[in-house]
PDB file of N, H, CA, C and O in Angstrom:
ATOM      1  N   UNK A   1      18.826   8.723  16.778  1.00  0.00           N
ATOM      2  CA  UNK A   1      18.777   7.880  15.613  1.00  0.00           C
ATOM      3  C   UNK A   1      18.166   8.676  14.460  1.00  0.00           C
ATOM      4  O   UNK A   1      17.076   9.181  14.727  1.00  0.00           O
ATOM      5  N   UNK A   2      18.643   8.889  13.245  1.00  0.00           N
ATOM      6  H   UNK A   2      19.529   8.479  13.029  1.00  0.00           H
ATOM      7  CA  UNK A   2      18.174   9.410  12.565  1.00  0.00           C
ATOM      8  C   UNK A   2      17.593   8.459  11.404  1.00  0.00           C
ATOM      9  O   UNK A   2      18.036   7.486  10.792  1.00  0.00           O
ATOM     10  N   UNK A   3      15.980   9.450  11.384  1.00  0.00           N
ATOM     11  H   UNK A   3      15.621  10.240  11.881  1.00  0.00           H
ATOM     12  CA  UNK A   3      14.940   8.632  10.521  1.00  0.00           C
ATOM     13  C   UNK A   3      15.197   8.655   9.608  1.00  0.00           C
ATOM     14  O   UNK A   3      15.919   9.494   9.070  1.00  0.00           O
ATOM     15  N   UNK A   4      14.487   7.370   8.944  1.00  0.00           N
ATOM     16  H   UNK A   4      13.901   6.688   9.381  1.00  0.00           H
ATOM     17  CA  UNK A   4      14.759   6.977   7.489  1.00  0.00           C
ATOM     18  C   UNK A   4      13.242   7.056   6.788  1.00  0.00           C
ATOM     19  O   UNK A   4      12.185   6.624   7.247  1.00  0.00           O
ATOM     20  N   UNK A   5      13.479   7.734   5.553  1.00  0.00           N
ATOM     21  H   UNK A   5      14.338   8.085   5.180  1.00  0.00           H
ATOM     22  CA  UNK A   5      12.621   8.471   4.867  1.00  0.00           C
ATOM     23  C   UNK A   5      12.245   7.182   3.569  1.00  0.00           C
ATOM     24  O   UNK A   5      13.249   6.969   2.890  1.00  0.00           O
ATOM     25  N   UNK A   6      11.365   6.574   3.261  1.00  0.00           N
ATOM     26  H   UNK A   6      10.549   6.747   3.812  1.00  0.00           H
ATOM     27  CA  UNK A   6      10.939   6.061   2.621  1.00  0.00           C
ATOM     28  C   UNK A   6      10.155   6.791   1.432  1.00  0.00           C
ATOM     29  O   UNK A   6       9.012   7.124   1.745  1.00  0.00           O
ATOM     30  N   UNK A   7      10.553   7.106   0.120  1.00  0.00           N
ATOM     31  H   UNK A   7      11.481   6.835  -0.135  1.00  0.00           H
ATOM     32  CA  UNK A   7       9.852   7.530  -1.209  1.00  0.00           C
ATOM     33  C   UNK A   7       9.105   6.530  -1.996  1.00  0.00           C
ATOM     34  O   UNK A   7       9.812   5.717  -2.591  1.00  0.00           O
ATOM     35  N   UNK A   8       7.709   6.404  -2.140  1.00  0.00           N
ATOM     36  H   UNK A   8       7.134   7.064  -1.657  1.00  0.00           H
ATOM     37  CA  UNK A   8       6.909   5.817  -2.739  1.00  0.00           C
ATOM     38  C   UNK A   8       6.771   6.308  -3.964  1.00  0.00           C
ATOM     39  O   UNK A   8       7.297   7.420  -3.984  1.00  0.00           O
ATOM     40  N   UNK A   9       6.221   5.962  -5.226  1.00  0.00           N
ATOM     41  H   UNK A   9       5.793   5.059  -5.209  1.00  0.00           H
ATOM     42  CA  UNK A   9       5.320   6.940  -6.489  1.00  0.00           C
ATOM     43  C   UNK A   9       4.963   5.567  -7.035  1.00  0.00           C
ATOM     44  O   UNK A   9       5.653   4.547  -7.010  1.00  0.00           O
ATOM     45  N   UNK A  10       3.822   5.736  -7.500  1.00  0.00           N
ATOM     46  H   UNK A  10       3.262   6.564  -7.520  1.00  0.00           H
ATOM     47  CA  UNK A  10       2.900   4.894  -8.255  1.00  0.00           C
ATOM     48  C   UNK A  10       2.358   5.485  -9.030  1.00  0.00           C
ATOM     49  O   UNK A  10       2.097   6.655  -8.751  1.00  0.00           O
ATOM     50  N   UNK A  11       1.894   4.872 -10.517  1.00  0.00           N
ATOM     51  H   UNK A  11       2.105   3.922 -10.744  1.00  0.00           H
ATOM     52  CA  UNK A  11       1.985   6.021 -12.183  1.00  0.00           C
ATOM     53  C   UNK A  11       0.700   5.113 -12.367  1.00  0.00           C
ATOM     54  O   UNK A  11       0.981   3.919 -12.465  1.00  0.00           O
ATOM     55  N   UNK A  12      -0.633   5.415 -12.433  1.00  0.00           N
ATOM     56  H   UNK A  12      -0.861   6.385 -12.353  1.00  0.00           H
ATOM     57  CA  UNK A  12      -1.625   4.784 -12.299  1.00  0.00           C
ATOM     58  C   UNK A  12      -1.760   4.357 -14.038  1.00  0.00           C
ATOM     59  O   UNK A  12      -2.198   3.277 -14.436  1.00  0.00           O
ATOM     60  N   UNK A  13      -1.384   5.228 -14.721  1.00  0.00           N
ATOM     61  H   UNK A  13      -1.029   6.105 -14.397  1.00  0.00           H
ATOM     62  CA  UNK A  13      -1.840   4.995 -16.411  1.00  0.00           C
ATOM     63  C   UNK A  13      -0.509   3.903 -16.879  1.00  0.00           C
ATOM     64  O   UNK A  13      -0.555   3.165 -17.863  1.00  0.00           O
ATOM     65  N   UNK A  14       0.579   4.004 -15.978  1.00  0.00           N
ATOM     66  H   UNK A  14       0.616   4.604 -15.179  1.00  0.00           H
ATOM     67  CA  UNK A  14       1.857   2.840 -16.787  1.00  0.00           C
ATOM     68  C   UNK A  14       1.912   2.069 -15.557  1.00  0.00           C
ATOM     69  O   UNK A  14       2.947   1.430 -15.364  1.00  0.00           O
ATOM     70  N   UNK A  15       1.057   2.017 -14.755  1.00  0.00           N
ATOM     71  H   UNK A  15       0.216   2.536 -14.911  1.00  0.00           H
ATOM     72  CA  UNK A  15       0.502   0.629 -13.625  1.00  0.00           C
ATOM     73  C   UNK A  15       2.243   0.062 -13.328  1.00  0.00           C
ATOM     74  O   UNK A  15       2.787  -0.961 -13.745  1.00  0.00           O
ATOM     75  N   UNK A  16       2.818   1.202 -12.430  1.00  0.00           N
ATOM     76  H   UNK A  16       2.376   2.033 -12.091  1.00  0.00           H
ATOM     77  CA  UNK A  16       3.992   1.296 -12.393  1.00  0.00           C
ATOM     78  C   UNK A  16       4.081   1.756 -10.663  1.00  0.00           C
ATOM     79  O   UNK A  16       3.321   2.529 -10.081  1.00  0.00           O
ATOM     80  N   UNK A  17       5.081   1.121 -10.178  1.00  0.00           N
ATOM     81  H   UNK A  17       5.699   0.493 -10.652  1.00  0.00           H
ATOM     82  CA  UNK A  17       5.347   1.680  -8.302  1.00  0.00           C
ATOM     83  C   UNK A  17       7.222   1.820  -8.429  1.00  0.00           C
ATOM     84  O   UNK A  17       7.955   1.376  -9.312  1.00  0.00           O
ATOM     85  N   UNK A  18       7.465   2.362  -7.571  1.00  0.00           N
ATOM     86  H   UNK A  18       6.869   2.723  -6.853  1.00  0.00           H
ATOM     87  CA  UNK A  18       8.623   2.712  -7.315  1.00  0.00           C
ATOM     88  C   UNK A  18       8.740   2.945  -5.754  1.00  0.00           C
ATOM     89  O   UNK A  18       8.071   3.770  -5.132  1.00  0.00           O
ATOM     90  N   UNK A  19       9.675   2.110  -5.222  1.00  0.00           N
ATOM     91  H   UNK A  19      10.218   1.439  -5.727  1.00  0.00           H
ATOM     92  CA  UNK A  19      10.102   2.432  -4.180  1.00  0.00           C
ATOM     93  C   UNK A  19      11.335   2.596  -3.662  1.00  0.00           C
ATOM     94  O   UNK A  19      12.114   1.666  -3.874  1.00  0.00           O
ATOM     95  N   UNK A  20      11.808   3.690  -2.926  1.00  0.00           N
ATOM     96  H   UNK A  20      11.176   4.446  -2.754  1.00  0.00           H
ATOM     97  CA  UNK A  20      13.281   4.645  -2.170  1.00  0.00           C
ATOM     98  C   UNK A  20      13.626   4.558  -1.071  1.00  0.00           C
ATOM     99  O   UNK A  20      13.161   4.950  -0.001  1.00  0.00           O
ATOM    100  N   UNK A  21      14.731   3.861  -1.444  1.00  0.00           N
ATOM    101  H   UNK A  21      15.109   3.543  -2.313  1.00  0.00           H
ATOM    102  CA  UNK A  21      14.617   3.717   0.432  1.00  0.00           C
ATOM    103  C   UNK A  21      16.084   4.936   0.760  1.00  0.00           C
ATOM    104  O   UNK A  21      16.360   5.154   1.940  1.00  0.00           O
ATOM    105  N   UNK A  22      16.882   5.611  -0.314  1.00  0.00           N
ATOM    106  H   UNK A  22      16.658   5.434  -1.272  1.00  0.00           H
ATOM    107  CA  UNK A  22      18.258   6.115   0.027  1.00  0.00           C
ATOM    108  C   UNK A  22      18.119   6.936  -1.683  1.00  0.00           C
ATOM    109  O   UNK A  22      18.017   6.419  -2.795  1.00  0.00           O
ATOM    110  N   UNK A  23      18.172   8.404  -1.252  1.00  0.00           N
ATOM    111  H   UNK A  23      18.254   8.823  -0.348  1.00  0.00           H
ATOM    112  CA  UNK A  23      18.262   9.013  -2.424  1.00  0.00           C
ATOM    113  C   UNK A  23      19.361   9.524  -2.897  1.00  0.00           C
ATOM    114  O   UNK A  23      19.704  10.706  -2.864  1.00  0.00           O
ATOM    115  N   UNK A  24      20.100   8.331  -3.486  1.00  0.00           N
ATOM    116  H   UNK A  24      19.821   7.371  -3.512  1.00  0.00           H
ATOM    117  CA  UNK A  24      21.934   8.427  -4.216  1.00  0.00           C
ATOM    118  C   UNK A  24      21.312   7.976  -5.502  1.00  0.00           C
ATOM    119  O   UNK A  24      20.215   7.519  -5.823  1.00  0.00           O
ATOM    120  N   UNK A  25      22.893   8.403  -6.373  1.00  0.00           N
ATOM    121  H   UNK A  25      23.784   8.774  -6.112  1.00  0.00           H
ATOM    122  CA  UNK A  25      22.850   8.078  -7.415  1.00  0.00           C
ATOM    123  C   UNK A  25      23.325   6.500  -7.793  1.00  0.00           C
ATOM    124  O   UNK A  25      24.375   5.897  -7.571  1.00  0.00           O
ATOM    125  N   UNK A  26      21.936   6.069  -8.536  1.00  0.00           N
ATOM    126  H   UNK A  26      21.083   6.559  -8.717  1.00  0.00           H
ATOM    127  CA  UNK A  26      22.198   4.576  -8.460  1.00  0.00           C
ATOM    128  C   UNK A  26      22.099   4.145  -9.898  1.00  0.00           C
ATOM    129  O   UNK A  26      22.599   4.830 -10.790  1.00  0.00           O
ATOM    130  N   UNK A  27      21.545   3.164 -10.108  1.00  0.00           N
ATOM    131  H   UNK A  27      21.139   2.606  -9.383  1.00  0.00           H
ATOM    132  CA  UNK A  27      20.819   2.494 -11.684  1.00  0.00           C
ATOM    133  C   UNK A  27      19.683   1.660 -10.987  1.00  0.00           C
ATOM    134  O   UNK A  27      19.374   1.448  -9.814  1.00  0.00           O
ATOM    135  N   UNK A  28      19.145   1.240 -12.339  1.00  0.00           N
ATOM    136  H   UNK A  28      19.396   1.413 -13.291  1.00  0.00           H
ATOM    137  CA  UNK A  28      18.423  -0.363 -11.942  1.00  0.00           C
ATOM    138  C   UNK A  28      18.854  -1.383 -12.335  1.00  0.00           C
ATOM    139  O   UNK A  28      19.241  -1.157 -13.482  1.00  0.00           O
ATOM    140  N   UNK A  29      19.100  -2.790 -11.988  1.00  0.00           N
ATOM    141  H   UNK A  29      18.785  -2.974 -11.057  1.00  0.00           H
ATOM    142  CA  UNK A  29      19.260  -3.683 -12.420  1.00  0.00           C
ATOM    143  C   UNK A  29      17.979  -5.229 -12.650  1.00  0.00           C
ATOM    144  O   UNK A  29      16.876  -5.362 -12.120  1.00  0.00           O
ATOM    145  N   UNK A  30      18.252  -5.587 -13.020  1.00  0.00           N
ATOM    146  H   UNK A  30      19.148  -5.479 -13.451  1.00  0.00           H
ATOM    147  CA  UNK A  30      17.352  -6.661 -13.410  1.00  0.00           C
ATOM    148  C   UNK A  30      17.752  -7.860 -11.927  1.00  0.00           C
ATOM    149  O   UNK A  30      18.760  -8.365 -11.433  1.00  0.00           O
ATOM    150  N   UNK A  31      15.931  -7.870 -11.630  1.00  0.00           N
ATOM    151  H   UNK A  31      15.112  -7.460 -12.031  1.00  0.00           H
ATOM    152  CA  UNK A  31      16.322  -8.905 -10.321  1.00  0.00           C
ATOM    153  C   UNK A  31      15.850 -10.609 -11.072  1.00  0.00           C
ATOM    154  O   UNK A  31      15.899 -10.674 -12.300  1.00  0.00           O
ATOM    155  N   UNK A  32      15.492 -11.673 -10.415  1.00  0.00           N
ATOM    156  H   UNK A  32      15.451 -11.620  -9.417  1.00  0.00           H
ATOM    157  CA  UNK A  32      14.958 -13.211 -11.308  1.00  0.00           C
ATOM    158  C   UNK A  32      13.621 -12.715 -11.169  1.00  0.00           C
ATOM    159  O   UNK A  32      12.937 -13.729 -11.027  1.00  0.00           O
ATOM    160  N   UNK A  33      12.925 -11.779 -11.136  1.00  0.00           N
ATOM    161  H   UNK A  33      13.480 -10.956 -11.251  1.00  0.00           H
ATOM    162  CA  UNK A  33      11.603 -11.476 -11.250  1.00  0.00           C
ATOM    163  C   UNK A  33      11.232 -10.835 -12.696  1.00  0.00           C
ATOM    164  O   UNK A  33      11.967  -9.852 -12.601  1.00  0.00           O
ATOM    165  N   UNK A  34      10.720 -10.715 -13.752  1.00  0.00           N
ATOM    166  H   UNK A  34      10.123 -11.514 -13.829  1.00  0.00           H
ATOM    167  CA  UNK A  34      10.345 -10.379 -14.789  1.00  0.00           C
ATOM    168  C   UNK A  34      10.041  -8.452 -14.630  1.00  0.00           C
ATOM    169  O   UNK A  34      10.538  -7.499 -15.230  1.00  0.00           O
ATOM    170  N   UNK A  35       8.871  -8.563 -13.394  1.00  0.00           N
ATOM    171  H   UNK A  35       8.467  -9.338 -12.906  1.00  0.00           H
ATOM    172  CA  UNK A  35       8.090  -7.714 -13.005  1.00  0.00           C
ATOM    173  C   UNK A  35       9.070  -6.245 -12.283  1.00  0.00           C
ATOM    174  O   UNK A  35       8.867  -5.033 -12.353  1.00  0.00           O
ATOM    175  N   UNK A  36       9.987  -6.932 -11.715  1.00  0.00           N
ATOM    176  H   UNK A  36      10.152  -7.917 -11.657  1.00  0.00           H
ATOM    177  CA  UNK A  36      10.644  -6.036 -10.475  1.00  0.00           C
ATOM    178  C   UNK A  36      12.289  -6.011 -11.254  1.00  0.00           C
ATOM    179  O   UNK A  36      12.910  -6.942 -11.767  1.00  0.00           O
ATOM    180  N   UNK A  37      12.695  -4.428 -11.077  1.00  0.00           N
ATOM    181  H   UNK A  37      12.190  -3.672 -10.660  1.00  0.00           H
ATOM    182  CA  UNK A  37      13.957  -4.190 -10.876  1.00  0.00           C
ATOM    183  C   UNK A  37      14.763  -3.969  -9.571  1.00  0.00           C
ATOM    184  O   UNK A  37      14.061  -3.934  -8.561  1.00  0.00           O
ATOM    185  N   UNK A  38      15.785  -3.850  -9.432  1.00  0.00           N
ATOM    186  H   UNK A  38      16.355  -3.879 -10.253  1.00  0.00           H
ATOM    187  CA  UNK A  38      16.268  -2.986  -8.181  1.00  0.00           C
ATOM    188  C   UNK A  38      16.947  -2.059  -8.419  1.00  0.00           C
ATOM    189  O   UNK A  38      17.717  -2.078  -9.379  1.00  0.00           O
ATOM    190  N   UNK A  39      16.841  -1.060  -7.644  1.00  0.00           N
ATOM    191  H   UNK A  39      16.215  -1.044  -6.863  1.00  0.00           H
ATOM    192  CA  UNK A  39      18.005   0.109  -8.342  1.00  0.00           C
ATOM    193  C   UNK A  39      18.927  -0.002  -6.606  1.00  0.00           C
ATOM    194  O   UNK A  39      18.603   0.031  -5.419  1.00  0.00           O
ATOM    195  N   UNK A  40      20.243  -0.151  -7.450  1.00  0.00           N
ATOM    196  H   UNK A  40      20.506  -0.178  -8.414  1.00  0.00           H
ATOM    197  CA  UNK A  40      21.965  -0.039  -6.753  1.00  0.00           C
ATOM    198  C   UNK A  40      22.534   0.974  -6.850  1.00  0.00           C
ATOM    199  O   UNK A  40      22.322   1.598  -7.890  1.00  0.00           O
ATOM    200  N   UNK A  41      23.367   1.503  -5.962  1.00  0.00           N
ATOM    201  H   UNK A  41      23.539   0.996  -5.117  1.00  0.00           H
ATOM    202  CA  UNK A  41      24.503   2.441  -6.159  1.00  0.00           C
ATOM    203  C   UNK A  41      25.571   1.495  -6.666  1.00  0.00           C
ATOM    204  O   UNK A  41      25.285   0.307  -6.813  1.00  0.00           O
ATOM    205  N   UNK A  42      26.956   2.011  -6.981  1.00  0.00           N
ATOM    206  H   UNK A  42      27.188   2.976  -6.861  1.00  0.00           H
ATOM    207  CA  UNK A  42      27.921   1.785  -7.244  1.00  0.00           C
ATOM    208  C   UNK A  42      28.348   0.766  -6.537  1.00  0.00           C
ATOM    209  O   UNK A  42      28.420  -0.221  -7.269  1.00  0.00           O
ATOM    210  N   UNK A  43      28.648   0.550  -5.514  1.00  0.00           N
ATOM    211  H   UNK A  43      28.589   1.352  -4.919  1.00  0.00           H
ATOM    212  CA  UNK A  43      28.794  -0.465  -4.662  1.00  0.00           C
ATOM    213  C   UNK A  43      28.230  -1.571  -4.542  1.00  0.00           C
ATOM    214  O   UNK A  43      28.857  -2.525  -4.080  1.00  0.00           O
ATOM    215  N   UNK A  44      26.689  -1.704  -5.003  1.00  0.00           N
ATOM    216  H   UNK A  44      26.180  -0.929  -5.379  1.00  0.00           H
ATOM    217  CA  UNK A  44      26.053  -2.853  -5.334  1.00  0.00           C
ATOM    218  C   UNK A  44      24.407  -2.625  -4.025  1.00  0.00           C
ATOM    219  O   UNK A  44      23.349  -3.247  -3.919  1.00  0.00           O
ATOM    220  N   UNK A  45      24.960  -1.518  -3.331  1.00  0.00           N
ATOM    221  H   UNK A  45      25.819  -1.013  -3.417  1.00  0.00           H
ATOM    222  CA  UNK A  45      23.780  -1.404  -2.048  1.00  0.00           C
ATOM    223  C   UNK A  45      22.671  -1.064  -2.606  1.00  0.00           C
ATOM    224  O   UNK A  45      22.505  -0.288  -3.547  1.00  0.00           O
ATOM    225  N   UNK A  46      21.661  -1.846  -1.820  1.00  0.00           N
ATOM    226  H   UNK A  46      21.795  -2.476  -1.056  1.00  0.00           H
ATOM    227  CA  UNK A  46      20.101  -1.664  -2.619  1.00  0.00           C
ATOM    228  C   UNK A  46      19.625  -0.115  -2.740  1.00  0.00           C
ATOM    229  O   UNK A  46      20.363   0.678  -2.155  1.00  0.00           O
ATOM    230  N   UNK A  47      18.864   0.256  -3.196  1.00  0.00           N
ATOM    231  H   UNK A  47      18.265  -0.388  -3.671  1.00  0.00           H
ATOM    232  CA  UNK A  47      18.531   1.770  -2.580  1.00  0.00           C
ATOM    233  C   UNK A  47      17.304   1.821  -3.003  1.00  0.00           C
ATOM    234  O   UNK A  47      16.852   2.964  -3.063  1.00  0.00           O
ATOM    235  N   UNK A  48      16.176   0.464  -3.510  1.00  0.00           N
ATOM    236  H   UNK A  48      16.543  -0.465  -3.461  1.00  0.00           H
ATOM    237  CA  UNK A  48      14.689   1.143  -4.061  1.00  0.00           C
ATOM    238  C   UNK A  48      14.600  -0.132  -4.590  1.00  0.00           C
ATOM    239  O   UNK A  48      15.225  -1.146  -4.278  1.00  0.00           O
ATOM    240  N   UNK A  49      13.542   0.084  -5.629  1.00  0.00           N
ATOM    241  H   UNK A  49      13.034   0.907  -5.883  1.00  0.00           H
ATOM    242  CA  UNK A  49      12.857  -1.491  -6.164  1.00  0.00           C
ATOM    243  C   UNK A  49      11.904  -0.556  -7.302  1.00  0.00           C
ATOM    244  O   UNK A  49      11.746   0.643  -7.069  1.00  0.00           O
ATOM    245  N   UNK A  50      11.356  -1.114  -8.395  1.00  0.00           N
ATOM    246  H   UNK A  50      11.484  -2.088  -8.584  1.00  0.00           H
ATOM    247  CA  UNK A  50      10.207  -0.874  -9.097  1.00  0.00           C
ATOM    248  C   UNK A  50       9.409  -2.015  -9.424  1.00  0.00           C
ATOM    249  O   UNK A  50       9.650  -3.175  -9.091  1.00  0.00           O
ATOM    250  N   UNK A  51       8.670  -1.700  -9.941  1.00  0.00           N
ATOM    251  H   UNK A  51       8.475  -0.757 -10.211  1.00  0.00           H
ATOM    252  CA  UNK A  51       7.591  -3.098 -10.123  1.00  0.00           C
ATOM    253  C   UNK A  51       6.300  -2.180 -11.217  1.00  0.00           C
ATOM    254  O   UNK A  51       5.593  -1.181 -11.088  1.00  0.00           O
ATOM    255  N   UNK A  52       6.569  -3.314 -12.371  1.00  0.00           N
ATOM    256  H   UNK A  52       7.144  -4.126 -12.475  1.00  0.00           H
ATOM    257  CA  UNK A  52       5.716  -3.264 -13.490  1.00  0.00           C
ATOM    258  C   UNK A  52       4.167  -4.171 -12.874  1.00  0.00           C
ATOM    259  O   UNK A  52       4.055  -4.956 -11.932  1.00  0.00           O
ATOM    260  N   UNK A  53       3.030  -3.606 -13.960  1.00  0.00           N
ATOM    261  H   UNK A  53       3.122  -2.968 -14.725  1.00  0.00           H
ATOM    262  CA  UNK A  53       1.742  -4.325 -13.981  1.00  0.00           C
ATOM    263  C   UNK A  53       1.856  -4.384 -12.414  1.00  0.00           C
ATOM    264  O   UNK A  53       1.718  -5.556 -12.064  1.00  0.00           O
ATOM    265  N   UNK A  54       2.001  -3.779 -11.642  1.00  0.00           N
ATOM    266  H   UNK A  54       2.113  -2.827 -11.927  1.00  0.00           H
ATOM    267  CA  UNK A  54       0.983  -4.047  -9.999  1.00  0.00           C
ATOM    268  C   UNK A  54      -0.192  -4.472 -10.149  1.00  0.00           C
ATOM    269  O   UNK A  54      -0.620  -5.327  -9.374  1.00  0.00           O
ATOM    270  N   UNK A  55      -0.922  -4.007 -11.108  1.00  0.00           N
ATOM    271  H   UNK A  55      -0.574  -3.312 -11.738  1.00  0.00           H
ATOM    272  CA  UNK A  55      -2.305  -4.291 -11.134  1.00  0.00           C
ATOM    273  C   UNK A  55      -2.885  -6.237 -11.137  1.00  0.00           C
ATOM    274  O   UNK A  55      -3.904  -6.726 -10.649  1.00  0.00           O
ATOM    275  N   UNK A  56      -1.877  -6.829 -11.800  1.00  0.00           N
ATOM    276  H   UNK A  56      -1.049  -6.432 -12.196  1.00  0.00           H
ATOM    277  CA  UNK A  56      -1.748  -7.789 -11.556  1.00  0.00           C
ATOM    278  C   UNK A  56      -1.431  -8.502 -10.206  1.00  0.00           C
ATOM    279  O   UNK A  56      -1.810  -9.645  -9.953  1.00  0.00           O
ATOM    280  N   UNK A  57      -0.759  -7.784  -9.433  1.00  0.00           N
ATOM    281  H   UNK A  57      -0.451  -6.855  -9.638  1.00  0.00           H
ATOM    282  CA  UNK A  57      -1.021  -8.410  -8.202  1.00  0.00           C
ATOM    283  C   UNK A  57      -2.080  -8.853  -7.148  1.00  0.00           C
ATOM    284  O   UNK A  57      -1.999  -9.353  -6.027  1.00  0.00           O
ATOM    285  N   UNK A  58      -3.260  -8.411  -8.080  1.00  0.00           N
ATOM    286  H   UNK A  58      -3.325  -8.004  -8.991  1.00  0.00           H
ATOM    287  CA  UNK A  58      -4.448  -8.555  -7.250  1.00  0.00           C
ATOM    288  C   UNK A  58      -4.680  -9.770  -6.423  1.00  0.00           C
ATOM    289  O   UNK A  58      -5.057  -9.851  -5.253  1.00  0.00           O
ATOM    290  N   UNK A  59      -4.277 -10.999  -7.560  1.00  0.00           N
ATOM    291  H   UNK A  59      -3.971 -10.933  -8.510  1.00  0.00           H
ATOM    292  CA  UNK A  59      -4.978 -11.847  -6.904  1.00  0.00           C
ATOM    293  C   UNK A  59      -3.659 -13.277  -6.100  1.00  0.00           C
ATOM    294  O   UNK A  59      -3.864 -14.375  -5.582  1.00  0.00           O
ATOM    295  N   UNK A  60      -2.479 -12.534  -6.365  1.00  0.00           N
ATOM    296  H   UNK A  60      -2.313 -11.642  -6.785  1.00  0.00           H
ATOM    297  CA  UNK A  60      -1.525 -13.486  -5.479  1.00  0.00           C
ATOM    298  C   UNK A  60      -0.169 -12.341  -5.430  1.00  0.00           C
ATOM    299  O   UNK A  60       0.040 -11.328  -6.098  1.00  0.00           O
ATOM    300  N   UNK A  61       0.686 -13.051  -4.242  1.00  0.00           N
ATOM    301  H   UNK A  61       0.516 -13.874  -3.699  1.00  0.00           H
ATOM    302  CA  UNK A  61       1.576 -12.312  -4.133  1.00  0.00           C
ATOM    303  C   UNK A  61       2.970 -12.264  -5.013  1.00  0.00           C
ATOM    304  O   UNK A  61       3.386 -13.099  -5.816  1.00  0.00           O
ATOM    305  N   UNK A  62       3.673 -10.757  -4.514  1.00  0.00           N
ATOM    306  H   UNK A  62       3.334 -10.079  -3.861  1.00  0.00           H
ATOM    307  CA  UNK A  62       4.800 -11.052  -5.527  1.00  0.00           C
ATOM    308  C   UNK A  62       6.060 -11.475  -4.193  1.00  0.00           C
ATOM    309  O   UNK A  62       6.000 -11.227  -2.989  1.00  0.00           O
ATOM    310  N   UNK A  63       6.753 -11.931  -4.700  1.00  0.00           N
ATOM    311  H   UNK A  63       6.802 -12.132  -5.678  1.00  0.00           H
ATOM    312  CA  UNK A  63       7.970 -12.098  -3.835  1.00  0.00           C
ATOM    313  C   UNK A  63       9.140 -12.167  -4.887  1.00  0.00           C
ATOM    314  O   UNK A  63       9.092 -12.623  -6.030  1.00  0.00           O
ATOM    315  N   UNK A  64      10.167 -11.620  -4.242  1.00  0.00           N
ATOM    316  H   UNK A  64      10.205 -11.250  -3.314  1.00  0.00           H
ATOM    317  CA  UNK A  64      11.601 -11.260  -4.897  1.00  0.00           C
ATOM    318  C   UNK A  64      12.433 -11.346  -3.980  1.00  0.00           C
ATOM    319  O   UNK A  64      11.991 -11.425  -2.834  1.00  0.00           O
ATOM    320  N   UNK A  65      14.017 -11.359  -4.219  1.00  0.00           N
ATOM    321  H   UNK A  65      14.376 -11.294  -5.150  1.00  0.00           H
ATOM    322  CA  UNK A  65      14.840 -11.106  -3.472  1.00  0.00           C
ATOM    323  C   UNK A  65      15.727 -10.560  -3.804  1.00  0.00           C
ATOM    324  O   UNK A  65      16.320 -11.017  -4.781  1.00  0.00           O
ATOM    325  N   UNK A  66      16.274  -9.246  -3.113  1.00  0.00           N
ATOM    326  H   UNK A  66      15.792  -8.874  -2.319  1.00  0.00           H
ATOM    327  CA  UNK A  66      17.009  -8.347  -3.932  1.00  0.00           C
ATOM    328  C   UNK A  66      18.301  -8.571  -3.341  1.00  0.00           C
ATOM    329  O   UNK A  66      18.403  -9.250  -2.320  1.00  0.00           O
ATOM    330  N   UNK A  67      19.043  -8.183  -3.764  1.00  0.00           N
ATOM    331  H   UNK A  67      18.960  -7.631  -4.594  1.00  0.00           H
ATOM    332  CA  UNK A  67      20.465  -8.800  -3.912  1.00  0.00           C
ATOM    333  C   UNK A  67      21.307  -7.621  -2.866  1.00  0.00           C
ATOM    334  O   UNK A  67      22.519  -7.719  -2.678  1.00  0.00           O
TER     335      UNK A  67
END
């Protein structure tokens, strides 16, 4: 079975996360969350997520659903 490599980065001064789950060429799109994008390939397959103000998550959770 071949492993799957998960890419994190978090930008502490633009309180910014990014997460990879498939490193193709994709975009982001806008998910019903304000906070969170998703980035798609061509096809529409998820491949990552970002998320503005984390810092705000301190004190409740975020939930999304990516498409």
């Amino acid at each position: 079975m071949e492993k799957k490599i998960i890419k994190l980065w978090y930008d502490p001064e633009g309180d910014f996360l990014e997460v990879t789950f498939d490193r193709k060429v994709g975009y982001f799109r806008e998910t019903d969350n304000d906070q969170v994008m998703e980035k798609v390939d061509v096809e529409g397959n998820v491949l990552g997520f970002s998320i503005i103000k984390v810092g705000s998550l301190k004190n409740h959770p975020l939930e999304v659903s990516l498409k």
